[in-house]
mmCIF file as gemmi writes it, N, C-alpha and C atoms, coordinates in Angstrom:
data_model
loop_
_atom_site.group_PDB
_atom_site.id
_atom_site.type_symbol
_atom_site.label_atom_id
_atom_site.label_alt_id
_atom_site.label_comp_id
_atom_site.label_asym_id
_atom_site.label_entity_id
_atom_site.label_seq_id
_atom_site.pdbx_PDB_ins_code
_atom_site.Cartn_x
_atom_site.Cartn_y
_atom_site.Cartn_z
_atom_site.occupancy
_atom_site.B_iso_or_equiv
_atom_site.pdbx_formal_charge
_atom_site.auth_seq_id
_atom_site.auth_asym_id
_atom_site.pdbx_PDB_model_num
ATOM 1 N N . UNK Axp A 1 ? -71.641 -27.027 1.228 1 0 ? 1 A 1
ATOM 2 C CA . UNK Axp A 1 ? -71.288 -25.645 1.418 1 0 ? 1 A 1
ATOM 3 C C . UNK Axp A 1 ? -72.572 -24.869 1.67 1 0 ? 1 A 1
ATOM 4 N N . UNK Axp A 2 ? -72.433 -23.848 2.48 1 0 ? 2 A 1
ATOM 5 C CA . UNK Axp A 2 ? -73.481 -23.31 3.019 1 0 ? 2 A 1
ATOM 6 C C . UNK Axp A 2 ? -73.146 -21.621 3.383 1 0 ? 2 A 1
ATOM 7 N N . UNK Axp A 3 ? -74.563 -21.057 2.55 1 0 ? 3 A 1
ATOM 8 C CA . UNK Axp A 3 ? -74.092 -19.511 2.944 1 0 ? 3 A 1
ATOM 9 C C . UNK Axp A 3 ? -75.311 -19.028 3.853 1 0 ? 3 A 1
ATOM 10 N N . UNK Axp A 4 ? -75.094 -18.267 4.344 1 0 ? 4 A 1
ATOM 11 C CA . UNK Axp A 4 ? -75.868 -16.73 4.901 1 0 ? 4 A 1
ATOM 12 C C . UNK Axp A 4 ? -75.872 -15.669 5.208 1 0 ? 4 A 1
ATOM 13 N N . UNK Axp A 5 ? -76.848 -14.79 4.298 1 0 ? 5 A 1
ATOM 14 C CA . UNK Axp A 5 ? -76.594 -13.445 5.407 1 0 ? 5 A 1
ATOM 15 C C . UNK Axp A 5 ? -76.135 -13.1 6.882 1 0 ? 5 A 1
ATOM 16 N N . UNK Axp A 6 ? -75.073 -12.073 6.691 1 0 ? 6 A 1
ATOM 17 C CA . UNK Axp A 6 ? -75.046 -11.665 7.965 1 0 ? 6 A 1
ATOM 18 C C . UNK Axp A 6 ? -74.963 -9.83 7.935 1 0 ? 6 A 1
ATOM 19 N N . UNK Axp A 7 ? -75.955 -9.51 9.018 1 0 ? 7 A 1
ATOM 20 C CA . UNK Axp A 7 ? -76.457 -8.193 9.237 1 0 ? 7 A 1
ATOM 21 C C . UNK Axp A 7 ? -74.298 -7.429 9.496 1 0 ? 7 A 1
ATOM 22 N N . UNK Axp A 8 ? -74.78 -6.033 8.532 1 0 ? 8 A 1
ATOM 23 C CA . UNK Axp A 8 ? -73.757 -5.396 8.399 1 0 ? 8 A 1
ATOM 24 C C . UNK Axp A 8 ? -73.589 -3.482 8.994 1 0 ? 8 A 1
ATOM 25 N N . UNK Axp A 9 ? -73.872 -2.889 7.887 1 0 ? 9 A 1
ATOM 26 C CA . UNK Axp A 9 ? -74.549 -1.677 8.401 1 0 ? 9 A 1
ATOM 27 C C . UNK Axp A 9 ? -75.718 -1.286 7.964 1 0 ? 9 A 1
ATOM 28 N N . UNK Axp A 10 ? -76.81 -1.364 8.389 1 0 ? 10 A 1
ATOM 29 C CA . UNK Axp A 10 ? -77.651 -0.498 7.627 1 0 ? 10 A 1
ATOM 30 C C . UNK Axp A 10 ? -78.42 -1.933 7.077 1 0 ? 10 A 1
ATOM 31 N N . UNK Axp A 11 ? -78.368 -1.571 5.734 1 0 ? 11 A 1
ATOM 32 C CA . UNK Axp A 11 ? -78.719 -2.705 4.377 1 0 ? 11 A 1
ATOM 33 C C . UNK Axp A 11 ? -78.033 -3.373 3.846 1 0 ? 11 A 1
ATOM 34 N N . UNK Axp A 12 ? -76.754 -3.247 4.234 1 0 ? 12 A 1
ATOM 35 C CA . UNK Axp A 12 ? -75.596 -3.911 3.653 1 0 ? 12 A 1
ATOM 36 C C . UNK Axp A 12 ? -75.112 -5.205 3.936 1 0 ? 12 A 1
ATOM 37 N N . UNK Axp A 13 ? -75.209 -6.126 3.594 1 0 ? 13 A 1
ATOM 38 C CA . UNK Axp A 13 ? -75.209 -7.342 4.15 1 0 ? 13 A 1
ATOM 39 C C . UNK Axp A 13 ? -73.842 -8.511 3.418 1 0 ? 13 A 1
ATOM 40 N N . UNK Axp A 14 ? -72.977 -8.886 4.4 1 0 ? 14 A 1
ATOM 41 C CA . UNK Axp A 14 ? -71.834 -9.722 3.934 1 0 ? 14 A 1
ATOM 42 C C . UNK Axp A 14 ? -72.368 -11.543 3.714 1 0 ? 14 A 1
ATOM 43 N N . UNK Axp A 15 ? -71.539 -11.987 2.569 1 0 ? 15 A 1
ATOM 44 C CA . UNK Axp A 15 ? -71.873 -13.761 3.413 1 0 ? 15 A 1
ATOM 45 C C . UNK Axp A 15 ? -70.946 -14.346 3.529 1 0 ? 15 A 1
ATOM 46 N N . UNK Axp A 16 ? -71.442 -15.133 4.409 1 0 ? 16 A 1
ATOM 47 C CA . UNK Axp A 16 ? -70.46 -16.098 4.687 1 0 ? 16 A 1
ATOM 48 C C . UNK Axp A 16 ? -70.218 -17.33 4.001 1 0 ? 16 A 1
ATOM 49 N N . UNK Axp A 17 ? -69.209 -17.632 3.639 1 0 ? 17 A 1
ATOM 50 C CA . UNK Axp A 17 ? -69.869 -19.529 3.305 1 0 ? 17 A 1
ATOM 51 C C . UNK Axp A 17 ? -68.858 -20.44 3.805 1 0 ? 17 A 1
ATOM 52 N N . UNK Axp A 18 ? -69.615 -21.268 4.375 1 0 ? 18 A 1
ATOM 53 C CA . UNK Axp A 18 ? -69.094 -22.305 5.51 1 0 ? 18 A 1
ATOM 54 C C . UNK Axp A 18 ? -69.016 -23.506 4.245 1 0 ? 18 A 1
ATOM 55 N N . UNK Axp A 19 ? -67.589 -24.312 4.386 1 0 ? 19 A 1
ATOM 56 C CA . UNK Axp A 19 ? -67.17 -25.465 3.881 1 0 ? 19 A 1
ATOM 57 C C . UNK Axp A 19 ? -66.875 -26.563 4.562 1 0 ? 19 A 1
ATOM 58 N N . UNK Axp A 20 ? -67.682 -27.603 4.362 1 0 ? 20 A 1
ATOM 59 C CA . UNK Axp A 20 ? -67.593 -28.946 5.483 1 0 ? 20 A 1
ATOM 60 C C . UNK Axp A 20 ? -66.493 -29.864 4.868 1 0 ? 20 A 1
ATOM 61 N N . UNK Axp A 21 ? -65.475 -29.232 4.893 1 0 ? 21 A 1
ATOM 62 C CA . UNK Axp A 21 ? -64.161 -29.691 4.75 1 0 ? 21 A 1
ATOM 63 C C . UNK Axp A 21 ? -63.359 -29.602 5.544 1 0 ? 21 A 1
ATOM 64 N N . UNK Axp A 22 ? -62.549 -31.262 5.787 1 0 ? 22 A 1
ATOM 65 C CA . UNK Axp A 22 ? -61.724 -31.664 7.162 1 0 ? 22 A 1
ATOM 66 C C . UNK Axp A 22 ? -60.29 -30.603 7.167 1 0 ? 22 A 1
ATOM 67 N N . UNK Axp A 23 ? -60.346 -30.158 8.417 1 0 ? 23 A 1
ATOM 68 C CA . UNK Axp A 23 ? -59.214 -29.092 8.89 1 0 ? 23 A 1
ATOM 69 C C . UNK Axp A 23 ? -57.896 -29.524 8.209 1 0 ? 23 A 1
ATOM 70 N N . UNK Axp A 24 ? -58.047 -30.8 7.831 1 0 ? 24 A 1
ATOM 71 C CA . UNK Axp A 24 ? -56.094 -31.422 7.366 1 0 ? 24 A 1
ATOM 72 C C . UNK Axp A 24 ? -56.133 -30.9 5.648 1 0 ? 24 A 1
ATOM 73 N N . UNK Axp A 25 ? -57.278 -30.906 5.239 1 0 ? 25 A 1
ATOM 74 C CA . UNK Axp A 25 ? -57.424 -30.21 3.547 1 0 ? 25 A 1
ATOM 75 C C . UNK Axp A 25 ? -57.699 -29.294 3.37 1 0 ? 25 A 1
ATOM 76 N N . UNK Axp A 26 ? -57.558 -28.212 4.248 1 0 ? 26 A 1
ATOM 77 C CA . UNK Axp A 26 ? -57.935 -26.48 3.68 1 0 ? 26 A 1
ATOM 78 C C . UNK Axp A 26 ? -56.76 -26.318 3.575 1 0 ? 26 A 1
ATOM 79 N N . UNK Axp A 27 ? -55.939 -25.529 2.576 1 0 ? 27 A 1
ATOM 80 C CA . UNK Axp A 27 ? -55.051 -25.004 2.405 1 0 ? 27 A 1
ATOM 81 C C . UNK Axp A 27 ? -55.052 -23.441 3.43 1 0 ? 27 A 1
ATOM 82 N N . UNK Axp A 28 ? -53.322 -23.723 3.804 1 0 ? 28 A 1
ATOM 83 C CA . UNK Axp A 28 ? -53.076 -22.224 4.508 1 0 ? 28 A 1
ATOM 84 C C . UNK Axp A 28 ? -51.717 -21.915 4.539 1 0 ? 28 A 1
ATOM 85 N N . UNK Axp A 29 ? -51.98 -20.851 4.643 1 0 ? 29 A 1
ATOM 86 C CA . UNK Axp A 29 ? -50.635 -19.513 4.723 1 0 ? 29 A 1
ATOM 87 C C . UNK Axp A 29 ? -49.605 -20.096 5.131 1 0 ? 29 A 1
ATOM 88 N N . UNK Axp A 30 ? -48.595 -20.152 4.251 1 0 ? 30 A 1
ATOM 89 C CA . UNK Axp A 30 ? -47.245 -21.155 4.796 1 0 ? 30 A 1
ATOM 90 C C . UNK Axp A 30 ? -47.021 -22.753 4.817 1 0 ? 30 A 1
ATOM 91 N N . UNK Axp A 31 ? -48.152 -22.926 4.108 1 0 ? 31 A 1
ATOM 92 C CA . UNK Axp A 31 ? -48.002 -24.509 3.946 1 0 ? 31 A 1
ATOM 93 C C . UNK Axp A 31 ? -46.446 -24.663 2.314 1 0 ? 31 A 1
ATOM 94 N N . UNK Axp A 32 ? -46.004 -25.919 2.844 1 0 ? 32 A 1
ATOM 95 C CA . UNK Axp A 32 ? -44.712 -26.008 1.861 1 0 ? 32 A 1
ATOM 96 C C . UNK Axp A 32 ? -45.028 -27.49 1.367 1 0 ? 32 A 1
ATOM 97 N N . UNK Axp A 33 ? -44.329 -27.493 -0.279 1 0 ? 33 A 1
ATOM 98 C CA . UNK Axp A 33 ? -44.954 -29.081 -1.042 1 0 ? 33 A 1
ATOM 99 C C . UNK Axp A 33 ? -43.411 -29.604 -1.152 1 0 ? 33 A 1
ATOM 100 N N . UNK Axp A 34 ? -42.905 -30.186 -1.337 1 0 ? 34 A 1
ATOM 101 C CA . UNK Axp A 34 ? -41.61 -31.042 -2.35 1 0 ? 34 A 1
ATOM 102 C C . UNK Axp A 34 ? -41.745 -30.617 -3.675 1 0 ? 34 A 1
ATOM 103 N N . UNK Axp A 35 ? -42.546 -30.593 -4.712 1 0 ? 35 A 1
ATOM 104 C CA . UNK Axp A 35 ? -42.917 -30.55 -6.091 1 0 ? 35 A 1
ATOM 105 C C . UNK Axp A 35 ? -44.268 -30.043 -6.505 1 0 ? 35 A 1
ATOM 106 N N . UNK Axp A 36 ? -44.121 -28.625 -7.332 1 0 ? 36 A 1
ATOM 107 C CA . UNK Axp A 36 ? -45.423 -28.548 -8.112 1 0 ? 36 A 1
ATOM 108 C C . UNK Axp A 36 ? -46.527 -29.747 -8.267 1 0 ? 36 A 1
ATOM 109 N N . UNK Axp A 37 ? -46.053 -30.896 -8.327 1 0 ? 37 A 1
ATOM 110 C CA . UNK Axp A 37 ? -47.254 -32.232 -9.026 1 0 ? 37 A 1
ATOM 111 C C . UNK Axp A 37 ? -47.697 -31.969 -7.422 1 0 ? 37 A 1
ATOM 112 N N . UNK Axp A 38 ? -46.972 -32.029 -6.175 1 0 ? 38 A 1
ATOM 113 C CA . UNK Axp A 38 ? -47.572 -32.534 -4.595 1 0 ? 38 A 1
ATOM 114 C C . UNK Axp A 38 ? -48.62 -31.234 -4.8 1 0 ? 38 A 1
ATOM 115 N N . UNK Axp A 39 ? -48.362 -30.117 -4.94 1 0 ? 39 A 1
ATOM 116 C CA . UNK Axp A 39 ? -49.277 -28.821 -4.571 1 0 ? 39 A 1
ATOM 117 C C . UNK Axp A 39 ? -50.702 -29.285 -5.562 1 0 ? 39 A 1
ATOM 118 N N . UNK Axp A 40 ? -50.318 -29.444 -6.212 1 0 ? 40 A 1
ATOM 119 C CA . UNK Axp A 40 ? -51.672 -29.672 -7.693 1 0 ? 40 A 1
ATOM 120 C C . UNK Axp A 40 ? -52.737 -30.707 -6.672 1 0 ? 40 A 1
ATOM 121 N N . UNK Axp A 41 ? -51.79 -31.381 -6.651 1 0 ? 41 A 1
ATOM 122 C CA . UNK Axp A 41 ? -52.911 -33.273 -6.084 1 0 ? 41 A 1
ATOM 123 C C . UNK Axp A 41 ? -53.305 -32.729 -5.087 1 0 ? 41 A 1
ATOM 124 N N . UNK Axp A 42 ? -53.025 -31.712 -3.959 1 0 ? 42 A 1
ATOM 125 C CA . UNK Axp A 42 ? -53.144 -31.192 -2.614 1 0 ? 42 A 1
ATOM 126 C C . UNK Axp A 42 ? -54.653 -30.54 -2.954 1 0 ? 42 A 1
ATOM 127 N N . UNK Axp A 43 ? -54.641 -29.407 -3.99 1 0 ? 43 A 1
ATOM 128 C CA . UNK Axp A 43 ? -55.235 -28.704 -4.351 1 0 ? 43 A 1
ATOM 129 C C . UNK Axp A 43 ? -56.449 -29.263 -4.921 1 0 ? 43 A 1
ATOM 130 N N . UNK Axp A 44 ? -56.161 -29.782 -5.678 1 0 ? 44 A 1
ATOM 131 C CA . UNK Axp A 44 ? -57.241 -30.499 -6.761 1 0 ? 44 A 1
ATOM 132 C C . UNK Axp A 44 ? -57.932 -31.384 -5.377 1 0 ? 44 A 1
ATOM 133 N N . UNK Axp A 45 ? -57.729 -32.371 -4.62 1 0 ? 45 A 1
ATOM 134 C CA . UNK Axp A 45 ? -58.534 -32.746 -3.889 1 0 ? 45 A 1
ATOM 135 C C . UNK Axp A 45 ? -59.24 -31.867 -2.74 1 0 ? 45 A 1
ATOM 136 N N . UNK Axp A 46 ? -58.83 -30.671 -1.99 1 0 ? 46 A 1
ATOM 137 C CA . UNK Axp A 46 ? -59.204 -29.779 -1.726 1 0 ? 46 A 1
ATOM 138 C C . UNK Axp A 46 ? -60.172 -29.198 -2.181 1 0 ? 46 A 1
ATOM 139 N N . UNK Axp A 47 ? -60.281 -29.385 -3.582 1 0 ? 47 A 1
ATOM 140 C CA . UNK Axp A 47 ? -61.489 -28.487 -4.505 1 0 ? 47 A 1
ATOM 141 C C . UNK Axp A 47 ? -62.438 -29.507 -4.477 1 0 ? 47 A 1
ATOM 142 N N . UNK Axp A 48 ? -61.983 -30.683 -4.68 1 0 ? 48 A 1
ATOM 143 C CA . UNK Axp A 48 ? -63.165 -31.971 -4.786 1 0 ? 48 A 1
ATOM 144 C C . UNK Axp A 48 ? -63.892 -32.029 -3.574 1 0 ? 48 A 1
ATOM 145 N N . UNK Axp A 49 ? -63.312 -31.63 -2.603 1 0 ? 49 A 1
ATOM 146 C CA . UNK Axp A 49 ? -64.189 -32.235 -1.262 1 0 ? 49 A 1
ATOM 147 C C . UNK Axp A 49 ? -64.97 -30.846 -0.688 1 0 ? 49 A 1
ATOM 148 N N . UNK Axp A 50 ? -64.375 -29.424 -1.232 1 0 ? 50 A 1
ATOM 149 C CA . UNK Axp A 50 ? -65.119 -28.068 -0.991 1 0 ? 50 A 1
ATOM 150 C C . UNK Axp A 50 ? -66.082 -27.691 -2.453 1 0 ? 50 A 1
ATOM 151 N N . UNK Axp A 51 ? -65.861 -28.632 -3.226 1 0 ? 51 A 1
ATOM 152 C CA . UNK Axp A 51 ? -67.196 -28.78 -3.898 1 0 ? 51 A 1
ATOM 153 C C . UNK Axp A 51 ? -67.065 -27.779 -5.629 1 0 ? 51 A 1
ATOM 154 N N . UNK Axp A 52 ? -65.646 -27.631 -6.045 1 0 ? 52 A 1
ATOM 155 C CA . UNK Axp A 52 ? -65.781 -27.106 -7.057 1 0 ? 52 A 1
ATOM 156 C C . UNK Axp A 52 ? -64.495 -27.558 -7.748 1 0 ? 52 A 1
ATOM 157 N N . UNK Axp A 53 ? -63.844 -27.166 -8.866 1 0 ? 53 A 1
ATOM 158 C CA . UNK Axp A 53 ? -62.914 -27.611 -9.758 1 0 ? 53 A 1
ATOM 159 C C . UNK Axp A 53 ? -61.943 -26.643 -10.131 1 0 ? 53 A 1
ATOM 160 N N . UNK Axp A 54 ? -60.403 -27.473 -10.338 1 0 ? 54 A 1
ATOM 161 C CA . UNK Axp A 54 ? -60.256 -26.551 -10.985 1 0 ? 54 A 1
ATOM 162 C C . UNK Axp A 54 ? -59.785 -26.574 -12.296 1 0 ? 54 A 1
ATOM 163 N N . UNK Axp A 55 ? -58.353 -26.075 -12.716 1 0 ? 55 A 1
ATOM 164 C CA . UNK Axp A 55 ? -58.392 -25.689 -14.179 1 0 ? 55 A 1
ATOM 165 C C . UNK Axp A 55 ? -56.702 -25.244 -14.497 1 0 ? 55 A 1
ATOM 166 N N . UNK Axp A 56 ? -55.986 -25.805 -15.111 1 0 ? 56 A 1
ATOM 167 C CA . UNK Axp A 56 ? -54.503 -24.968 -14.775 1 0 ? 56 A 1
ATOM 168 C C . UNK Axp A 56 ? -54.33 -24.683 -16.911 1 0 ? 56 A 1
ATOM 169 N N . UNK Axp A 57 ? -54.258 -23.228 -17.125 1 0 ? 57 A 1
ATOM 170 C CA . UNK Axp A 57 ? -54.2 -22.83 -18.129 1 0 ? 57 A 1
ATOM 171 C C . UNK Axp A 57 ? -52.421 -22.264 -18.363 1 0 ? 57 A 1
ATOM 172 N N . UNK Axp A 58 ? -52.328 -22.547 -19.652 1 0 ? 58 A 1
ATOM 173 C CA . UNK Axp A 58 ? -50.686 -22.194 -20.017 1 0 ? 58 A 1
ATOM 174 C C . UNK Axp A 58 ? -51.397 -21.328 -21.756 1 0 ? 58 A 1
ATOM 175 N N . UNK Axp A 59 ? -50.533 -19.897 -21.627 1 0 ? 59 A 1
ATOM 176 C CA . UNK Axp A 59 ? -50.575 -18.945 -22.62 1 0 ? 59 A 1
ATOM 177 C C . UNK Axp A 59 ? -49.331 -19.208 -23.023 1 0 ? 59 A 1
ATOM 178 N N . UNK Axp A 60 ? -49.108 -19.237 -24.596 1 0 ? 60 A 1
ATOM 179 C CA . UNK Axp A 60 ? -47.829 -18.801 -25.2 1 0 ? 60 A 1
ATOM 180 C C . UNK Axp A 60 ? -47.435 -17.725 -25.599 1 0 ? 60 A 1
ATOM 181 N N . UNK Axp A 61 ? -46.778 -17.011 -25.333 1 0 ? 61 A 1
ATOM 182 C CA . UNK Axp A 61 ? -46.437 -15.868 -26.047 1 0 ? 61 A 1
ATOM 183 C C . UNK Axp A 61 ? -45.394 -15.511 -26.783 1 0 ? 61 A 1
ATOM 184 N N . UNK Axp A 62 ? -45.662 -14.345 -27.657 1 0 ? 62 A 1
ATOM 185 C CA . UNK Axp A 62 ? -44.241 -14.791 -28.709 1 0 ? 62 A 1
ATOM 186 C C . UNK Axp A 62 ? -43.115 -14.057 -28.5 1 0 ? 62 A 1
ATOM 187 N N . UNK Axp A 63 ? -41.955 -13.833 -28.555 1 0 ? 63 A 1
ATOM 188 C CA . UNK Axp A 63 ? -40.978 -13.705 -27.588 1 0 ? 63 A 1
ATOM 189 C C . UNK Axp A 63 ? -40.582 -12.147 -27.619 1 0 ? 63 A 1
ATOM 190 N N . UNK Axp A 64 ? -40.754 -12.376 -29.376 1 0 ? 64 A 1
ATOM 191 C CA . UNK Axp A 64 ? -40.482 -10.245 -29.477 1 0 ? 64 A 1
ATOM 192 C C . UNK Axp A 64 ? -41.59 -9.601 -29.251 1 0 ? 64 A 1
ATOM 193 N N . UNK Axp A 65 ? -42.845 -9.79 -29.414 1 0 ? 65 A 1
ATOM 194 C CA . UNK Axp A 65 ? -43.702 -9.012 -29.027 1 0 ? 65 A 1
ATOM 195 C C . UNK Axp A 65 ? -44.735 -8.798 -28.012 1 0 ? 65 A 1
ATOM 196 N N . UNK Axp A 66 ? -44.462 -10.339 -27.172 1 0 ? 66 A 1
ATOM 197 C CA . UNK Axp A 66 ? -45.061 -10.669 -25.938 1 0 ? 66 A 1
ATOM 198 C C . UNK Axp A 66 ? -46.984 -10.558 -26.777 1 0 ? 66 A 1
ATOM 199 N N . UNK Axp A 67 ? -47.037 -11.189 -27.55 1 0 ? 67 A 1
ATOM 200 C CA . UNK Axp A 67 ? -48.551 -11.44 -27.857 1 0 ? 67 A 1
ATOM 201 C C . UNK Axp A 67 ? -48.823 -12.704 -27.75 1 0 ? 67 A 1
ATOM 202 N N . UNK Axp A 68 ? -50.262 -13.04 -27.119 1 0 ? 68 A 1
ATOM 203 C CA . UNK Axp A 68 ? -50.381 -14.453 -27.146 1 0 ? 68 A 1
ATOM 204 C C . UNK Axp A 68 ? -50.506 -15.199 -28.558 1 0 ? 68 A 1
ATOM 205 N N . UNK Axp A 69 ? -50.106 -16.18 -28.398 1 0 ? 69 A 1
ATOM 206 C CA . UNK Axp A 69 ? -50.121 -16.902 -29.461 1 0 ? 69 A 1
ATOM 207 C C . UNK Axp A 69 ? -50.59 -18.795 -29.524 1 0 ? 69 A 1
ATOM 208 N N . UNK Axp A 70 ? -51.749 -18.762 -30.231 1 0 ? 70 A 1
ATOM 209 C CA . UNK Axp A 70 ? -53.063 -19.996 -29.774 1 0 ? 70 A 1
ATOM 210 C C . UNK Axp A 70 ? -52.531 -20.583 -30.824 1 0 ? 70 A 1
């Protein structure tokens, strides 16, 4: 993965970052799975090959008062 400045207005400067990941593993707009597990494995290797991880978190909460509960 690779970033750089690019001239904006003034001083203001955006970046870019380019991912050398094959066009068939970027996820996009309107893609459809069979099953939550297909989207995860889709995803999760997606992250492996663009170079970061991820993480799937579940909160409980309690039912009358909507507070989390660890």
């Amino acid at each position: 993965m690779t970033a750089g400045p690019e001239a904006k207005d003034g001083n203001e400067q955006t970046h870019e970052f380019l991912c050398d990941v094959e066009e068939e593993y970027i996820p996009k707009v309107g893609m459809t799975f069979q099953t939550l597990a297909e989207v995860g494995l889709f995803y999760k290797e997606y992250a492996k090959r663009a170079g970061f991880s991820t993480k799937i978190r579940n909160t409980n909460r309690c039912k009358e008062t909507k507070e989390e509960m660890n």
